[in-house]
C-alpha positions as CSV (number, residue, x, y, z in Angstrom):
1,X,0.0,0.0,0.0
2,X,1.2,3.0,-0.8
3,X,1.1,6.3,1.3
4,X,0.8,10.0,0.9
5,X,3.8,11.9,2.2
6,X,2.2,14.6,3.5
7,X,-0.8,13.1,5.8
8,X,0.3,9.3,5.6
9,X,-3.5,8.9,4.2
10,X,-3.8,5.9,0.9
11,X,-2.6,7.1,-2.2
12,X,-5.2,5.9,-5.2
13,X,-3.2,4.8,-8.3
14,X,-4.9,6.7,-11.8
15,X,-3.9,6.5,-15.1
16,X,-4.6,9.5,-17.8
17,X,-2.7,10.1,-21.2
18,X,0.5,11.0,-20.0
19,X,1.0,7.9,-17.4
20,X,0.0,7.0,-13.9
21,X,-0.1,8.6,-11.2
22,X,-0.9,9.0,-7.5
23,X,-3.5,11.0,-5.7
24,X,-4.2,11.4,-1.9
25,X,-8.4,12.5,-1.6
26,X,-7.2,13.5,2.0
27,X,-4.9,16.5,1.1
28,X,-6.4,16.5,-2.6
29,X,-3.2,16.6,-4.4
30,X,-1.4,14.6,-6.6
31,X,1.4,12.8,-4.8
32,X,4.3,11.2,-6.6
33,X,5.3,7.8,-5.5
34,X,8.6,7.8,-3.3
35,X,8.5,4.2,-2.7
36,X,9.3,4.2,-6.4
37,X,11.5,7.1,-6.7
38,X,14.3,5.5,-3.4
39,X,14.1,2.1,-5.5
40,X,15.1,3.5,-8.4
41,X,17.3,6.0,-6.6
42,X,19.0,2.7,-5.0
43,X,19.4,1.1,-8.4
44,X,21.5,3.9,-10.1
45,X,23.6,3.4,-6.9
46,X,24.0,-0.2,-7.3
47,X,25.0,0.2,-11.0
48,X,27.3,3.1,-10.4
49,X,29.0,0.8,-7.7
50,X,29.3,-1.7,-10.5
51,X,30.9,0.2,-13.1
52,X,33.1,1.6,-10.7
53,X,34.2,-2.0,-9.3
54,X,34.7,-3.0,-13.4
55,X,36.9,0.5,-14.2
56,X,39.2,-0.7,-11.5
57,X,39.4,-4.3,-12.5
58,X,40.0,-3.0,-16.1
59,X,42.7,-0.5,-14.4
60,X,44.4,-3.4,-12.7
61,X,44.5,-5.7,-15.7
62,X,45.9,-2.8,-17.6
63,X,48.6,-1.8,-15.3
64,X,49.5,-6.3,-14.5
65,X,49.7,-6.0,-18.4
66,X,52.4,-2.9,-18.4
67,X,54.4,-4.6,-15.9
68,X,54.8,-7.9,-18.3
69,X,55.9,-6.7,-21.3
């Protein structure tokens, strides 16, 4: 279940022609979803963690490669 950030009241998921999107009939507003937004948020990190871990591997490989020749 998803909540409204501002009063913790249910969020109601609606869809119109430019996507879904979330609406709290307590406060009356349209709220975005943060449950979405921190897992998506947390992703990016996990992927940036990634490609850093393979530029250092690479970096390594490189340098073990230098030092053979």
């Amino acid at each position: 279940m998803h909540k409204c950030p501002c009063c913790s009241g249910q969020l109601l998921h609606y869809v119109r022609k430019s996507g879904p999107y979330w609406f709290c009939s307590h406060c009356w507003q349209e709220m975005p979803d943060l449950a979405s937004i921190v897992a998506a948020q947390k992703q990016k990190q996990r992927l940036e963690r990634l490609n850093s871990s393979l530029a250092t591997v690479t970096q390594e490989k490189e340098l073990v490669g230098v030092g053979s020749r």
